[in-house]
N, C-alpha and C positions, 0 to 999 in steps of 0.2 A: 248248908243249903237251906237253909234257915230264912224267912222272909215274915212280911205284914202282906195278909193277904187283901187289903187298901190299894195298895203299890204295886203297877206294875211291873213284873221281873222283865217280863219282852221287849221288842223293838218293833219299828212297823217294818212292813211289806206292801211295798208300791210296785202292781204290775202295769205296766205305762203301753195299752195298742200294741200286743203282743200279738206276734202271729210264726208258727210251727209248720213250718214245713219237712216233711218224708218223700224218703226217693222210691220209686215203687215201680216195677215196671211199664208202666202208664204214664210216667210221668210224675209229677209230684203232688203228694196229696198232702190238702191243710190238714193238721189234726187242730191247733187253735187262728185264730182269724180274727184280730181290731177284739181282742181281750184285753179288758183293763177293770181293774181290783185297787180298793186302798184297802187294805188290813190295819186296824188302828194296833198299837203296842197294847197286849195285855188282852188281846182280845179271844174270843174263843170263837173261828168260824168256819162255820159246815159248808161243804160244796157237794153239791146232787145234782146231777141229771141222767139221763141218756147214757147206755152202753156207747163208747166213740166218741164223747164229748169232749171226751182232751182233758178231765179231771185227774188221771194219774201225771200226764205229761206235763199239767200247770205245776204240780206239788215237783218235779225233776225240775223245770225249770227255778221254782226258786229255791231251789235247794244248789244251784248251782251245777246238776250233773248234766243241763243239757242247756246249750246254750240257744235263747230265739232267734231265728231265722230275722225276724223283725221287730221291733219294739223295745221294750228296757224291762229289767227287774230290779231293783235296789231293797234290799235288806239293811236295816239301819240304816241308810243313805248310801251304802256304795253297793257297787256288784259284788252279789253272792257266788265265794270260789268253794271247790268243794274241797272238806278238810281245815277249813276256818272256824269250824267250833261255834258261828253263831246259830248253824241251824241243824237240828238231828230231822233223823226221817225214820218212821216205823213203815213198813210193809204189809203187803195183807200174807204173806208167807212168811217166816221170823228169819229165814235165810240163817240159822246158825251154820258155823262152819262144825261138821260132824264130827270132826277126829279131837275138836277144843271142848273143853268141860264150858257147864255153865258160865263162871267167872271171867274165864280165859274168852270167852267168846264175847259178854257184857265188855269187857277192859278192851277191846280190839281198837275201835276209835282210839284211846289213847296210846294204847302201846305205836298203832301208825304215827301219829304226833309226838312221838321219842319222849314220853312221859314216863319217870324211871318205874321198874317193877312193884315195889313195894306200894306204892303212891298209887298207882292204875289198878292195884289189888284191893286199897283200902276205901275207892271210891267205887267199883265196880261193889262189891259188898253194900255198901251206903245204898249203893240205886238197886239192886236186889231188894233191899229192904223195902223201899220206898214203896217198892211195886208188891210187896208182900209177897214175893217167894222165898221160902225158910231158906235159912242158912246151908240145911241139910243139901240141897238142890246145887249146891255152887260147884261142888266137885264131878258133878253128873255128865255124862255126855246127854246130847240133842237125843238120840235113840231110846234113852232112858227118862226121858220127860214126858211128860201128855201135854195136849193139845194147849191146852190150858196155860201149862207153865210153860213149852213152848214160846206161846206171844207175850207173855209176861217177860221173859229174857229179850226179845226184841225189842219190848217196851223198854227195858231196864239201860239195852244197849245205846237205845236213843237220848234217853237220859243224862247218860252218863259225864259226857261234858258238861252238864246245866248250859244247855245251850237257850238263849232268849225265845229264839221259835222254835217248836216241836210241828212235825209234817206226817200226818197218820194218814197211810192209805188205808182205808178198807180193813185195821189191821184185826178187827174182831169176826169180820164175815165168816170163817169158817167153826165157829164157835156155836154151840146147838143156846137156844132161846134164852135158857135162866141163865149160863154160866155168860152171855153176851151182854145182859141185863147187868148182873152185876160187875164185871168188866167196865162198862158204862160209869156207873157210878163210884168205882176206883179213879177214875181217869176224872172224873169231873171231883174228886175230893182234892188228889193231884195238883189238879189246877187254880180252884180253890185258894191252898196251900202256897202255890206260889205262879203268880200270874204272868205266867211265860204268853208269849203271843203260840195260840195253837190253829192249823187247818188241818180239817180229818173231811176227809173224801166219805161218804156212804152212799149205800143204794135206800137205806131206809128213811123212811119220813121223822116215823116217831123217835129215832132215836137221832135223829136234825136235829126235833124241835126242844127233846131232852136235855142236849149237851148244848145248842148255839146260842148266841149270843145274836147269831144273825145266821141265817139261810143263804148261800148263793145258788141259785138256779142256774144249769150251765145250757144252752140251745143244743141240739142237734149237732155232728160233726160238718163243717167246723165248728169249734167250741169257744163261745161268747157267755160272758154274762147277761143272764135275759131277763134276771130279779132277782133283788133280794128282798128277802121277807125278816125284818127286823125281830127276833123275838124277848118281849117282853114278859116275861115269865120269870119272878122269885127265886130266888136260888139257897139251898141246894135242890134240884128237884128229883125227890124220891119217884122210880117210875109208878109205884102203887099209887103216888099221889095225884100223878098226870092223868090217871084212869080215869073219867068221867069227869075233867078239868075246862066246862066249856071254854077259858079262854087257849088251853092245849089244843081242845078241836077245834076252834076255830083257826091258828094260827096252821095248824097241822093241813087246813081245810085248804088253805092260802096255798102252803107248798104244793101239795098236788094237783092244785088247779094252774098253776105256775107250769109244773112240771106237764099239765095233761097239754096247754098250749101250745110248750117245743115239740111235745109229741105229734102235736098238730100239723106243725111246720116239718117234721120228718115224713108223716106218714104223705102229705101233699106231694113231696118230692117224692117218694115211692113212686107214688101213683101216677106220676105225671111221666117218670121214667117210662116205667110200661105198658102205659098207654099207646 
């Protein structure tokens, strides 16, 4: 698993006027609406908005688990099927299955993919490491983990194919401030390391502007691209270093005012509703 971190390991992700419709007793509701994204190969990018904006349900669609109602998704050039190895996906829950030890739960993706035992053991190990949880942990059930090593085995599990794109929902949110911090900057050495194409969902600004390469701004539901904020910021970027980084708060300043806009545009339609 070995790379130049020059080169990127990823592929792109083109989402082509995407639009998600749900059945609802109402009738059908958009969750995304005329969504469209180019992901360059190797790239690292943040998507924020609005609770409802359809950022968990872009990251399913291209991950292949949910197919769009209208528009296209192509991963490397064709359609992403799910089980094709070009894309993992972290969650904001690690979803281990309880009754499987650490390893057995990491190796799950390939043991589904008929990858013999030994082989799917000695790579599941490999991405443990990667993610820096000790060796000791492999044997462990889910019950017997903390919170911590939890997402680190979710992380490990996503990994584990070296799939070109990595798909992070949210997966650090439930993590209290310093152990989310550092977490961060695992994941941004990771990448580093080797330049898979990455999109990680968050609610937070600063840690966008921390890990992106670019910022996507998502509207209100339905969920559109409404900006993206290019970030140009040095890399690696330590967060003690972002602290008091005018070009960090500027760019930082960018998203939130991005973000206060769609807010704009929701709270309008509140207000016009109950009026």
């Amino acid at each position: 698993m070995s790379s130049n971190s020059d080169q990127a390991a990823g592929i792109p992700v083109v989402v082509d006027d995407v639009g998600v419709d749900f059945a609802s007793p109402r009738g059908a509701v958009a969750a995304l609406a005329g969504c469209s994204l180019t992901v360059p190969a190797g790239s690292f990018t943040v998507v924020i908005g609005p609770n409802g904006s359809g950022k968990s349900t872009l990251l399913r669609v291209v991950a292949g688990l949910l197919a769009p109602t209208r528009g296209a998704v192509t991963v490397g050039g064709s359609n992403p099927r799910p089980g094709d190895g070009r894309v993992g996906i972290a969650f904001q829950q690690p979803r281990l299955v309880p009754w499987r030890s650490t390893v057995d739960n990491v190796a799950l993706p390939l043991e589904l993919a008929g990858v013999a035992v030994d082989e799917r053991n000695r790579r599941a190990m490999v991405a443990l490491e990667r993610v820096g949880l000790a060796a000791a942990a492999a044997d462990l059930r889910p019950r017997e983990l903390s919170g911590g090593m939890a997402q680190r085995a979710g992380l490990a599990r996503a990994l584990v194919g070296d799939p070109p794109v990595l798909l992070l929902d949210e997966p650090f949110s439930a993590l209290d401030a310093l152990t989310r911090e550092t977490f961060d900057g695992e994941l941004q050495r990771l990448w580093m390391e080797e330049r898979r194409t990455v999109i990680l969902v968050t609610h937070s600004v600063s840690e966008a502007v921390a890990l992106g390469d670019r910022v996507v701004v998502m509207t209100p539901q339905p969920g559109s691209v409404a900006r993206i904020v290019e970030i140009d910021l040095p890399r690696p970027r330590p967060a003690a270093e972002l602290i008091g980084d005018p070009n960090a708060a500027r760019l930082a300043a960018e998203v939130r005012a991005a973000l206060a806009s769609a807010r704009a545009v929701e709270l309008r339609r509140w207000a016009e509703g109950v009026a």
